[in-house]
C-alpha positions as CSV (number, residue, x, y, z in Angstrom):
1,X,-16.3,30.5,-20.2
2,X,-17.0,26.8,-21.4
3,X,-18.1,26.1,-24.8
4,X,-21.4,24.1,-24.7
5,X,-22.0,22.2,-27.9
6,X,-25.0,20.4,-26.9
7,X,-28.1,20.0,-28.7
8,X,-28.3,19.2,-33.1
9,X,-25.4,20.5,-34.9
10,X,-25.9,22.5,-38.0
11,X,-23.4,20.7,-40.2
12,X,-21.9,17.0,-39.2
13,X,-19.5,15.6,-42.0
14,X,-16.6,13.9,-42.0
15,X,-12.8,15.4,-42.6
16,X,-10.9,15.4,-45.4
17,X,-7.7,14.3,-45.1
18,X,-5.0,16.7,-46.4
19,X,-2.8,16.1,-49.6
20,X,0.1,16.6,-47.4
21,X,-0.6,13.6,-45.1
22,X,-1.5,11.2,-47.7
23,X,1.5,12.1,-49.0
24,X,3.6,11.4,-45.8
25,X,1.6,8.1,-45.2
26,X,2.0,6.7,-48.4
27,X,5.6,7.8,-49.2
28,X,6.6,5.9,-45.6
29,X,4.6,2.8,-46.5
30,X,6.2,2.3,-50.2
31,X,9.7,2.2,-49.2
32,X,10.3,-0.4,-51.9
33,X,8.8,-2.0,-55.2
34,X,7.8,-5.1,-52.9
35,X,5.2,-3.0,-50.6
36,X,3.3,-2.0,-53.7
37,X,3.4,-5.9,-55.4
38,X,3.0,-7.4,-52.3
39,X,-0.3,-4.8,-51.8
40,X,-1.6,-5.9,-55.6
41,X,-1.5,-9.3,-55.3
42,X,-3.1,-9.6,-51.6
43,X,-6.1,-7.5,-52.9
44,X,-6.3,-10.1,-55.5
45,X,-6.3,-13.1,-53.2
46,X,-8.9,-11.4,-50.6
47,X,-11.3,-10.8,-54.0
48,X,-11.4,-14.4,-55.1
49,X,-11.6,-14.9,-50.7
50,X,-14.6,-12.8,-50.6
51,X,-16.4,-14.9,-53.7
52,X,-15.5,-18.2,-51.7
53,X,-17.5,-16.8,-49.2
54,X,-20.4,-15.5,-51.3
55,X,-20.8,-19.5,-52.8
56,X,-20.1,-20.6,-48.6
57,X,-17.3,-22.1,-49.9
58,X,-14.3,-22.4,-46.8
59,X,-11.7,-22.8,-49.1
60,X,-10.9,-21.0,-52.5
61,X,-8.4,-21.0,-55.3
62,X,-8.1,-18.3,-58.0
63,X,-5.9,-17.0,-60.8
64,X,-3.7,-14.4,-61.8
65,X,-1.6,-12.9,-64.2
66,X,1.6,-10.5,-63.4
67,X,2.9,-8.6,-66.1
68,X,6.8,-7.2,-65.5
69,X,7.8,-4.5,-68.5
70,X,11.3,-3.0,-67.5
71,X,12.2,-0.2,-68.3
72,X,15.7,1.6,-69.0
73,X,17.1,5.2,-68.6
74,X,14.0,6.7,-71.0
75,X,11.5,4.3,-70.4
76,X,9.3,3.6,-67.5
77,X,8.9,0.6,-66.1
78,X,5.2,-0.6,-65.6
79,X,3.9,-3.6,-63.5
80,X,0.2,-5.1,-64.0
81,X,-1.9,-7.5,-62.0
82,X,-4.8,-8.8,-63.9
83,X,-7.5,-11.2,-62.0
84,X,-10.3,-12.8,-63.0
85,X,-12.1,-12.4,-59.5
86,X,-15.1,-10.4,-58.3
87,X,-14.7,-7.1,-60.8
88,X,-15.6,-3.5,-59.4
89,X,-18.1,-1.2,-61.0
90,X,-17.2,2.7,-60.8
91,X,-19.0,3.2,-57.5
92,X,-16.7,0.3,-55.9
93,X,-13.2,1.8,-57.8
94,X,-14.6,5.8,-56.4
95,X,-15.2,4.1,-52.4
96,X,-11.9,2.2,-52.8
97,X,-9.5,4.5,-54.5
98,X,-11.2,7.6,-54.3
99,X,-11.2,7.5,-50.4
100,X,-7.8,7.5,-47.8
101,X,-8.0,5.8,-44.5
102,X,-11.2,3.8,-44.2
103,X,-11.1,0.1,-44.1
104,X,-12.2,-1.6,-47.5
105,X,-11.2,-5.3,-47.8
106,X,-14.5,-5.9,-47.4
107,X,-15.5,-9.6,-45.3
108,X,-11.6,-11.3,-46.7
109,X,-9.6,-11.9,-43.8
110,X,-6.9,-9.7,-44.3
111,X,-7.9,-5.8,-43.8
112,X,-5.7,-3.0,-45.8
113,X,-7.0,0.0,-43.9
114,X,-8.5,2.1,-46.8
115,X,-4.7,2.8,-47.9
116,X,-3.1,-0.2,-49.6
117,X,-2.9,0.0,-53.6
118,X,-3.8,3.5,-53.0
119,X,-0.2,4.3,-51.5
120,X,1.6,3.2,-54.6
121,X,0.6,6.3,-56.1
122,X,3.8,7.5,-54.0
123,X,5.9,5.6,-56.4
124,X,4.4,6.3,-59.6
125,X,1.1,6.4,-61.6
126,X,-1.7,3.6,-60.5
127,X,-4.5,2.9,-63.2
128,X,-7.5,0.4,-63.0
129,X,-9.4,-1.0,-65.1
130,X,-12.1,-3.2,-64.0
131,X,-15.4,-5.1,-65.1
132,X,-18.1,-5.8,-63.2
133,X,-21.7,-7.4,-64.7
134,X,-20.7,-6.6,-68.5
135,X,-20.0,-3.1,-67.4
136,X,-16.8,-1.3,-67.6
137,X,-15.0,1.2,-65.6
138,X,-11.0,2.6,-65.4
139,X,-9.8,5.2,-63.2
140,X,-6.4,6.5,-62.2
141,X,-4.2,8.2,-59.5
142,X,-2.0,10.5,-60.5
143,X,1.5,10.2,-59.4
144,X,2.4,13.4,-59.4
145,X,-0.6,15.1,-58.2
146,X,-2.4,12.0,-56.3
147,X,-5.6,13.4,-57.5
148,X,-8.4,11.1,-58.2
149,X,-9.1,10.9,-62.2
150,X,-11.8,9.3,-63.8
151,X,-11.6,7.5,-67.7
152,X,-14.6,5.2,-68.4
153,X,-17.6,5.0,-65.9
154,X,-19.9,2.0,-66.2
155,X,-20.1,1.7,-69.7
156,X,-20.8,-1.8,-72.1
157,X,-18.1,-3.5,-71.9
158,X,-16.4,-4.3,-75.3
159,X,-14.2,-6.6,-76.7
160,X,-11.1,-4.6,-76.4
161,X,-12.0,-4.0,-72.8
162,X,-12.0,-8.2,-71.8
163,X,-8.8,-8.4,-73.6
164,X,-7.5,-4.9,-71.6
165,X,-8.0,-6.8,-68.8
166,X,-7.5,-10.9,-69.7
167,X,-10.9,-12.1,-69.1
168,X,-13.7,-13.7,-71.3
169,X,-16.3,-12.2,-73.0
170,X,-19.4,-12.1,-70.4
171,X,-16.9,-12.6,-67.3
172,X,-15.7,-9.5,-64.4
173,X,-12.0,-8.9,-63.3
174,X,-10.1,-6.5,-63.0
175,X,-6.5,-5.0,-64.0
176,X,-4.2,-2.8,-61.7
177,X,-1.2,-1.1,-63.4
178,X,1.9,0.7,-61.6
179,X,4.1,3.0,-63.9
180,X,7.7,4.0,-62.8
181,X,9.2,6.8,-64.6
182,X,13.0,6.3,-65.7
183,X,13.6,9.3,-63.3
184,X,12.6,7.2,-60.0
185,X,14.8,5.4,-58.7
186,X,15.4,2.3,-56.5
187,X,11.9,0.7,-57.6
188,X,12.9,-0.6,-61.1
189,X,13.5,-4.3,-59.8
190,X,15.4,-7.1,-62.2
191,X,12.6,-9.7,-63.9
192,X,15.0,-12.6,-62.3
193,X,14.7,-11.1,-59.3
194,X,10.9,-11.4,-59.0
195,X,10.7,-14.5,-60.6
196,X,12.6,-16.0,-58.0
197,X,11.4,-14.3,-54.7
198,X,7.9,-13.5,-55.0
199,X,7.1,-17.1,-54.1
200,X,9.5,-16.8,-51.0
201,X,8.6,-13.5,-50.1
202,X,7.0,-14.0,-46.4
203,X,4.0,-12.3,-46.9
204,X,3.0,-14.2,-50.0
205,X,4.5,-17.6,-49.0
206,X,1.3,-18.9,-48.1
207,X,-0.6,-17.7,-51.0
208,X,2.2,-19.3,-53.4
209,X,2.6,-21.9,-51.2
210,X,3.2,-25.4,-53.9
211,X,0.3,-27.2,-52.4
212,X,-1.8,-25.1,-49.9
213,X,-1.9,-21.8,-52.3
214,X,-4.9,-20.0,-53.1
215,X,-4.0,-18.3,-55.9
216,X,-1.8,-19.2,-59.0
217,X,0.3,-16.3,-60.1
218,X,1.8,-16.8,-63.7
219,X,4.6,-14.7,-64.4
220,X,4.8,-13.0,-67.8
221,X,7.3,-10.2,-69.2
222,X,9.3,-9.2,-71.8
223,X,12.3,-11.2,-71.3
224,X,11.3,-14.0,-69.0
225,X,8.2,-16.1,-68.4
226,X,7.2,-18.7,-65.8
């Protein structure tokens, strides 16, 4: 007999994706440290993008601060992007970190497929705090249980929270952190290392590029700064 399945469903929602696949997908698309900076700093360029666009500007320029803490055989080693772009309030951090698979970059050029920053999770814990019209939010992914985990939701920002994130009293942007534990290893990269090759990496050669870049990255850690 064939099923008929005409006519108004009762219930129409969309799927879940399992634990175990975002797992899988994200564990094959952080094969390195690089995926996940590569990931932060992109998102940071396509925000300041998507602000070009919002003043009809064709061309845009923006700034950025990358933070590099190394860490040894007890300490973790923790990475942070801060920006002083577009900012996301807690219903933009829940769509774009709460949700796997579904395309978020927004109008910027470059599409990341709902995954992205998301995916570092598979390397170790990913935190973000963010500010967006004076209000302030920060959420989290847990490394070890990739569950969704929320800190602060839409509340006044505060002095401490501009300087959490490196931004100006009255102004939005947003910080994204990335904590290694000692125990992983491979990811735990040497601050020469990305000082020299972040520039030259191909996928952020334009971006970095000495006269056609859109975004200044400053480089800031505890050993080295540039």
């Amino acid at each position: 007999m064939i099923i008929n399945s005409t006519g108004k469903p009762l219930i129409s929602k969309d799927m879940k994706v399992a634990k175990r696949v975002y797992r899988q997908l994200s564990d094959e698309s952080m094969g390195s440290l690089w995926e996940a900076i590569i990931e932060f700093i992109t998102n940071v360029d396509d925000s300041y993008e998507r602000l070009s666009q919002l003043k009809k500007e064709k061309k845009w320029f923006g700034k950025a601060l990358f933070e590099y803490f190394p860490g040894g055989k007890k300490n973790p080693t923790v990475l942070v992007i801060k920006d002083q772009a577009e900012g996301m309030s807690y219903e933009i951090l829940e769509k774009c970190f709460g949700n796997y698979g579904e395309k978020q970059s927004g109008t910027a050029s470059r599409g990341i497929a709902g995954r992205g920053a998301k995916d570092a999770a598979s390397i170790g814990d990913v935190s973000v705090a963010s500010i967006k019209d004076g209000y302030f939010s920060q959420i989290k992914i847990d490394h070890l249980t990739r569950k969704f985990q929320v800190f602060e939701k839409n509340i006044k920002a505060k002095t401490a929270h501009y300087k959490m994130i490196g931004v100006k009293n009255g102004k939005n942007g947003t910080a994204i952190q990335l904590e290694i534990s000692a125990e992983k290893s491979g990811y735990h990269l040497r601050t020469s290392d990305l000082i020299k090759k972040i520039p030259l990496h191909y996928a952020l050669s334009e971006i970095l590029h000495n006269e056609k870049k859109t975004l200044s990255l400053k480089f800031n850690s505890k050993n080295d700064q540039g």
